[in-house]
C-alpha positions as CSV (number, residue, x, y, z in Angstrom):
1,X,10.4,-1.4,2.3
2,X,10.8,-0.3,6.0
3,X,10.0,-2.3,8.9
4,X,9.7,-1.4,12.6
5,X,9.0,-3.7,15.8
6,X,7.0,-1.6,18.7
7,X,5.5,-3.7,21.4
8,X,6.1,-6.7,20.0
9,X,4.8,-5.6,16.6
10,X,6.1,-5.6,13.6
11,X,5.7,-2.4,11.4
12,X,6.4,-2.4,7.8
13,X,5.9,0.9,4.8
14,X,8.0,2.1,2.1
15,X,6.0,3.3,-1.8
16,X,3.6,1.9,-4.6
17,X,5.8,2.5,-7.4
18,X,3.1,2.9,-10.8
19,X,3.9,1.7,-13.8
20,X,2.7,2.4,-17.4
21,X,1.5,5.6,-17.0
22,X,1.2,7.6,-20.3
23,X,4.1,10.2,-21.3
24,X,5.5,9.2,-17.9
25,X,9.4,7.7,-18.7
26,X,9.8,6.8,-14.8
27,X,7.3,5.0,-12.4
28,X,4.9,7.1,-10.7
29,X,5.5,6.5,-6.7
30,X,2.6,6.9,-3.7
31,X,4.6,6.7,-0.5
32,X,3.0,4.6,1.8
33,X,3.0,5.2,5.4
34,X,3.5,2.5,8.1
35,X,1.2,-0.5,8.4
36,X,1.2,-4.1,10.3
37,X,3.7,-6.3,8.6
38,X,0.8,-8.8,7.7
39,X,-1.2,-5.9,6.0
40,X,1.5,-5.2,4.0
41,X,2.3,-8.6,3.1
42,X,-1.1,-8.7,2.0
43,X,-1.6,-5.7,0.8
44,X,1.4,-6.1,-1.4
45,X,-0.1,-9.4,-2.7
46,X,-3.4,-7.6,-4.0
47,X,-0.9,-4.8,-5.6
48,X,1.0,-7.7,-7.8
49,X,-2.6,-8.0,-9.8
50,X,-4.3,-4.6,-9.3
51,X,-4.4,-2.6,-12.9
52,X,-6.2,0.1,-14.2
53,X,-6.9,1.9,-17.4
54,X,-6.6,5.3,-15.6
55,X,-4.0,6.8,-12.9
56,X,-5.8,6.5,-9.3
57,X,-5.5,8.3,-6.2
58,X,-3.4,6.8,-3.3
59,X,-7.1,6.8,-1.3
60,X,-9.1,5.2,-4.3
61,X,-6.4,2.2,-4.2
62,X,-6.6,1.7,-0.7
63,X,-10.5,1.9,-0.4
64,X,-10.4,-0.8,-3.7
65,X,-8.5,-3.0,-1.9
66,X,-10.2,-3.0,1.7
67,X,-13.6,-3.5,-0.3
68,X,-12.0,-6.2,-2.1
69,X,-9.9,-8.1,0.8
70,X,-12.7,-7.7,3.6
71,X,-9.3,-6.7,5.6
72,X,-9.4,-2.8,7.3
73,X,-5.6,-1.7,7.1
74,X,-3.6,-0.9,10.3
75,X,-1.8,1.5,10.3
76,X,0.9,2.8,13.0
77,X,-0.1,6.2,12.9
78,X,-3.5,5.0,14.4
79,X,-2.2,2.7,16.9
80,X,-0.1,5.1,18.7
């Protein structure tokens, strides 16, 4: 992880690192681009417990977990 301050803000991104995949012998790794610390901290929460049965797109996984946390992510890319 990454983080950033910018107007008082602080700024945080790095990767989702997937594990389990089949015939995969390393993690598969979604970089993530620069969101509000908070987000991430929560976002990195949700992440802990989120599995699936299949391999999901880096959109799908972020979609699932607005839905599910009610929270819209920031990111830094939009605030500027």
């Amino acid at each position: 992880m990454k983080w950033i301050e910018e107007n008082g803000d602080y700024w945080s991104g790095g990767r989702i690192d997937i594990y389990g995949v089949p015939g995969e012998h390393y993690p598969i790794e979604y970089g993530l681009p620069v969101m509000h610390t908070e987000d991430w901290n929560d976002f990195s929460g949700w992440l802990d417990d989120f599995e699936t049965h299949e391999l999901w797109q880096f959109d799908d996984i972020i979609a699932q977990y607005e839905q599910e946390s009610g929270r819209k992510i920031r990111w830094l890319k939009d605030e500027r």
